[in-house]
FIKOLZA-1660 file (N, C-alpha, C; in steps of 0.1 Angstrom, whole numbers, plus 5000, padded with zeros to 4 digits):
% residues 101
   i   px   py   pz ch aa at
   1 6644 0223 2758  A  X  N
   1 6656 0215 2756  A  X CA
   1 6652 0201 2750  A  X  C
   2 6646 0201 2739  A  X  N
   2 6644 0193 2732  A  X CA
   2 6650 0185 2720  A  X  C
   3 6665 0190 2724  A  X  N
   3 6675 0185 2707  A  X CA
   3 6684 0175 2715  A  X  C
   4 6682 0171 2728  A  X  N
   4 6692 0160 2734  A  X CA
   4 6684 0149 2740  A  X  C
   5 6687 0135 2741  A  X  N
   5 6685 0128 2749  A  X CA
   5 6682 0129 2764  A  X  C
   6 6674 0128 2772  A  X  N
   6 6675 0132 2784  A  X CA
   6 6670 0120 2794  A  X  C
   7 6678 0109 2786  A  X  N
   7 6677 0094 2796  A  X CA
   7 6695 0093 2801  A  X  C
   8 6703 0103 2796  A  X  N
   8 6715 0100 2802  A  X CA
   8 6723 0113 2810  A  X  C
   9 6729 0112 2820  A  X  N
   9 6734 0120 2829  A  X CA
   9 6746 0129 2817  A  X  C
  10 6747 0141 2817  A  X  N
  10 6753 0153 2809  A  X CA
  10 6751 0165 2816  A  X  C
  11 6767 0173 2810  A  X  N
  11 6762 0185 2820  A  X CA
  11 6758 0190 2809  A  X  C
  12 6751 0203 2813  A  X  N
  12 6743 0214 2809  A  X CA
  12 6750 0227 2811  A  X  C
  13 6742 0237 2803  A  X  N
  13 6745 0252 2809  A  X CA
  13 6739 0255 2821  A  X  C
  14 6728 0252 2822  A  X  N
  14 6717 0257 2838  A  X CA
  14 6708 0243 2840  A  X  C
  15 6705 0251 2850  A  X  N
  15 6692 0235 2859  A  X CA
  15 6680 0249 2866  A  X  C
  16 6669 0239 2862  A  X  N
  16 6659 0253 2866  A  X CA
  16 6659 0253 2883  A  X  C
  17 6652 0263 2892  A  X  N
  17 6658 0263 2901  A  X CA
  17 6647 0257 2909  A  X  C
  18 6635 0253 2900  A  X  N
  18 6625 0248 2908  A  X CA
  18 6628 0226 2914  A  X  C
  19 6643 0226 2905  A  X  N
  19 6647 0211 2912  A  X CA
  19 6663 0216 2911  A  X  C
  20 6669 0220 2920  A  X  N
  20 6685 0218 2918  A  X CA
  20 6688 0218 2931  A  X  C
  21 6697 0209 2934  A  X  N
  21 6705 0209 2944  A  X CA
  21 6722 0215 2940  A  X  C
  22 6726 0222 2952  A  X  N
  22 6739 0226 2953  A  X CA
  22 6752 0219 2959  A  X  C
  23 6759 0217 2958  A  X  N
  23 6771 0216 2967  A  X CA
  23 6769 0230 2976  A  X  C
  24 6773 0226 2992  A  X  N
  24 6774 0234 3000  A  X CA
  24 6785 0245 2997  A  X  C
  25 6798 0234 2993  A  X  N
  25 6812 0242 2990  A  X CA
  25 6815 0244 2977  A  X  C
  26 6803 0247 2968  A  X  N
  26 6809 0252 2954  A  X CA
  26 6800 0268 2955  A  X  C
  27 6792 0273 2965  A  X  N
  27 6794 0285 2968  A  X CA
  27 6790 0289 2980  A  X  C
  28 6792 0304 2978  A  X  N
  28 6798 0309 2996  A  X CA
  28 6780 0313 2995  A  X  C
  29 6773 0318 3005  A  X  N
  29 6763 0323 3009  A  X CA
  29 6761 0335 3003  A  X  C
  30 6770 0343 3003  A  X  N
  30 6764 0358 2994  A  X CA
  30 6763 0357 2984  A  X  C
  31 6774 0345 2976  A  X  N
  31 6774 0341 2963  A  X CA
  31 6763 0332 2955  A  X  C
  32 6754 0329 2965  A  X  N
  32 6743 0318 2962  A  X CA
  32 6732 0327 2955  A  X  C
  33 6723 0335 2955  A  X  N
  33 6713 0340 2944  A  X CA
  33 6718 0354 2944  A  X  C
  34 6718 0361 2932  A  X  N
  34 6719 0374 2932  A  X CA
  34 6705 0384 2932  A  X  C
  35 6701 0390 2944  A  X  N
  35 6691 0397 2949  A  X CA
  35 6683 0405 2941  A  X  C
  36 6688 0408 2931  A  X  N
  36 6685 0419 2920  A  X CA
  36 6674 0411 2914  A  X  C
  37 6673 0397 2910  A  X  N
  37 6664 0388 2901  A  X CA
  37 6654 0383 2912  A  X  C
  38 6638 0392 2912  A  X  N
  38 6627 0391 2920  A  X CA
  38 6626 0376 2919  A  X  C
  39 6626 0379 2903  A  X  N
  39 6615 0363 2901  A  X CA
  39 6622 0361 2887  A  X  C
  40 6627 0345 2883  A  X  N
  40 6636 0344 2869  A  X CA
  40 6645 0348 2868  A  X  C
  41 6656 0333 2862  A  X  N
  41 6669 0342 2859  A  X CA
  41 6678 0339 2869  A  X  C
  42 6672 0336 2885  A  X  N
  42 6682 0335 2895  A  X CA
  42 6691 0322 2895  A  X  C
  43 6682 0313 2888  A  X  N
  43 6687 0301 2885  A  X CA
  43 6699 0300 2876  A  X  C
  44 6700 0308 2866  A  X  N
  44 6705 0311 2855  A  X CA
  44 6714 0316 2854  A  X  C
  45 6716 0328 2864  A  X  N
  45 6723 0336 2869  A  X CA
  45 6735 0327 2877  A  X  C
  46 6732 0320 2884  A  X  N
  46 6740 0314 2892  A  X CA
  46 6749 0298 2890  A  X  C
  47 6743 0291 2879  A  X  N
  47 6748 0281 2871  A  X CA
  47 6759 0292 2865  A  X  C
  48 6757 0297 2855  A  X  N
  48 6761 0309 2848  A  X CA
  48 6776 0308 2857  A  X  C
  49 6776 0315 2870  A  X  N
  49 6786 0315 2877  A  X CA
  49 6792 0311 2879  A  X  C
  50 6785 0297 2882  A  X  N
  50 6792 0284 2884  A  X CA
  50 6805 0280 2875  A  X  C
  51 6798 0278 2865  A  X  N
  51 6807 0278 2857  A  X CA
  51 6820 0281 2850  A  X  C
  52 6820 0294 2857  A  X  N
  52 6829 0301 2854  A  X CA
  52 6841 0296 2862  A  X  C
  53 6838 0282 2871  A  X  N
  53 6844 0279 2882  A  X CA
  53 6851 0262 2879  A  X  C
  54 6858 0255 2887  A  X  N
  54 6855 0244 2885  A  X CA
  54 6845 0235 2883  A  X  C
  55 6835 0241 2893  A  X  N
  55 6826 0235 2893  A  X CA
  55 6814 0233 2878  A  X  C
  56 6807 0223 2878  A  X  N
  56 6797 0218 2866  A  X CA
  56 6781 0216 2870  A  X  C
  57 6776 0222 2860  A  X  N
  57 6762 0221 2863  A  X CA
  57 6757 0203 2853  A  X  C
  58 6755 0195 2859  A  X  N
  58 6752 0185 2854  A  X CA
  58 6735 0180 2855  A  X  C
  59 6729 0174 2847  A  X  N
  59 6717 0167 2844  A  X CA
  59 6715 0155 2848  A  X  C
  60 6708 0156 2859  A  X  N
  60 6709 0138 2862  A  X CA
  60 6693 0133 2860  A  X  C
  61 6691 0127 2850  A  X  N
  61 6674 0115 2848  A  X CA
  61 6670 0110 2857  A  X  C
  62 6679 0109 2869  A  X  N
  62 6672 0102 2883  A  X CA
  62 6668 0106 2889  A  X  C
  63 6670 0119 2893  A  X  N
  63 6666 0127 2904  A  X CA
  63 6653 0133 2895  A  X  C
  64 6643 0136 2902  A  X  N
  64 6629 0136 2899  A  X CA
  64 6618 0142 2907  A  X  C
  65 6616 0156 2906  A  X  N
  65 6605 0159 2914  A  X CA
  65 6593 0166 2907  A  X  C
  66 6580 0168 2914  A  X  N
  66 6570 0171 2905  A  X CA
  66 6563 0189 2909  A  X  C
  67 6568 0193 2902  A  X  N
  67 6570 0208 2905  A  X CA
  67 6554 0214 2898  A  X  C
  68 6543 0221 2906  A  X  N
  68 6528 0221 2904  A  X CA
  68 6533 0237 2899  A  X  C
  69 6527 0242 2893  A  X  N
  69 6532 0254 2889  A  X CA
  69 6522 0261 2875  A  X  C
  70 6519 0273 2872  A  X  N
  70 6508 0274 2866  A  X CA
  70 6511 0278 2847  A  X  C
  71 6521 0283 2846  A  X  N
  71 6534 0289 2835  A  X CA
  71 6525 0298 2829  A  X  C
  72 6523 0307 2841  A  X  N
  72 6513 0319 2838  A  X CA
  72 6522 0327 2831  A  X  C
  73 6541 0333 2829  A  X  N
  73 6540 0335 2822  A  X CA
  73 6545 0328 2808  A  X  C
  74 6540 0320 2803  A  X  N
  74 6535 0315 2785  A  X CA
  74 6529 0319 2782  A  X  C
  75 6516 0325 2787  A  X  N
  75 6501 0329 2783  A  X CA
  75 6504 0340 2774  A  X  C
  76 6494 0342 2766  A  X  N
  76 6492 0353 2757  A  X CA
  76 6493 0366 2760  A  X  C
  77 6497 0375 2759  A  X  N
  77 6493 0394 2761  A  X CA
  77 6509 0393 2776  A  X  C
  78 6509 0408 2779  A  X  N
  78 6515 0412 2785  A  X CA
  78 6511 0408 2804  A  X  C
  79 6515 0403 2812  A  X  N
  79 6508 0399 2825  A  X CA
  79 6522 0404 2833  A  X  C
  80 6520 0400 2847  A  X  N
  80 6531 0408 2861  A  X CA
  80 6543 0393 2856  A  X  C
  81 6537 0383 2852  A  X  N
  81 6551 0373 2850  A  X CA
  81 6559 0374 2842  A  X  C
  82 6552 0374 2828  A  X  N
  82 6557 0376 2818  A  X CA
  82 6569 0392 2818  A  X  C
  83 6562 0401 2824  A  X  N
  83 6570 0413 2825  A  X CA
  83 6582 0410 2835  A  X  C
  84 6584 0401 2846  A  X  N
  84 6594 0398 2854  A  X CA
  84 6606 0389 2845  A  X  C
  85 6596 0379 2838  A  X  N
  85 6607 0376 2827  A  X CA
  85 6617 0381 2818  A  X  C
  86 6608 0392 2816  A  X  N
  86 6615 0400 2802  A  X CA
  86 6628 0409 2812  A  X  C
  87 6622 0413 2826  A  X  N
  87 6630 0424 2829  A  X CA
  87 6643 0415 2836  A  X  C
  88 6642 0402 2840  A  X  N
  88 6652 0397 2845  A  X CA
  88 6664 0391 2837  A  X  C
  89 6655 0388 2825  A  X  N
  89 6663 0385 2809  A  X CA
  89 6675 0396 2806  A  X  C
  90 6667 0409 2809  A  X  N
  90 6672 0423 2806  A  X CA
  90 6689 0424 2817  A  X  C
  91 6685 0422 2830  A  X  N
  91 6686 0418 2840  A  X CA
  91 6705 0411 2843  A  X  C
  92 6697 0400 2834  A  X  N
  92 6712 0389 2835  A  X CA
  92 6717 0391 2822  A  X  C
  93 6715 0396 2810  A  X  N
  93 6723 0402 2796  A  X CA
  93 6728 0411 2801  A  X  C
  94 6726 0421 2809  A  X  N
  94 6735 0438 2808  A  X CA
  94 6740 0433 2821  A  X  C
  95 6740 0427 2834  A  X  N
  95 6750 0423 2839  A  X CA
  95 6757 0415 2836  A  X  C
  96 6760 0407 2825  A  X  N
  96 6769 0397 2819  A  X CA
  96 6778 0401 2812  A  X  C
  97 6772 0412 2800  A  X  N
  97 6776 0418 2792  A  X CA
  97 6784 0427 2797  A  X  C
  98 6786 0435 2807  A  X  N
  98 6798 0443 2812  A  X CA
  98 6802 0440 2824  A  X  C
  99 6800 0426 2828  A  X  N
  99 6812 0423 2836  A  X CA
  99 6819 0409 2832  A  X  C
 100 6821 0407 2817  A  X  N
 100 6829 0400 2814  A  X CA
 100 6846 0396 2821  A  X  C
 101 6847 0383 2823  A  X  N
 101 6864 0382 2827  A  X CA
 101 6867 0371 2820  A  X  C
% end
């Protein structure tokens, strides 16, 4: 996300899930991650949702944490992340794609 400013508060499509906070009352418990997405996507999945709702997924510059993390899957050749990615991609398209409202 490199074609916007990101010194000023805007909403967004998604927030990764490794810093997002929720409103308690913008969803119910069952509605909070969808189980199908091991790894990736649950984040995405669920903004996505959001959305669809009153509620907004917003960007705030102030809030700030330092997430250690290895982005094993970036790496080159096929690995167990990289394949989690692809399959959760797969994942949140074909459930999106026919259950359109």
């Amino acid at each position: 996300m490199t074609d916007w400013d990101h010194n000023n508060v805007r909403e967004v499509d998604w927030a990764l899930g490794g810093c997002m906070m929720v409103r308690r009352k913008a969803v119910s418990a069952p509605q909070l991650f969808d189980e199908r997405f091991f790894l990736y996507f649950e984040e995405v999945d669920l903004c996505y949702r959001m959305k669809k709702t009153p509620w907004r997924v917003i960007y705030n510059p102030e809030a700030a944490v330092i997430h250690h993390h290895l982005r094993e899957s970036a790496g080159r050749g096929l690995n167990r992340q990289k394949f989690e990615v692809i399959n959760s991609w797969m994942k949140f398209k074909l459930k999106h794609l026919f259950h359109r409202h």
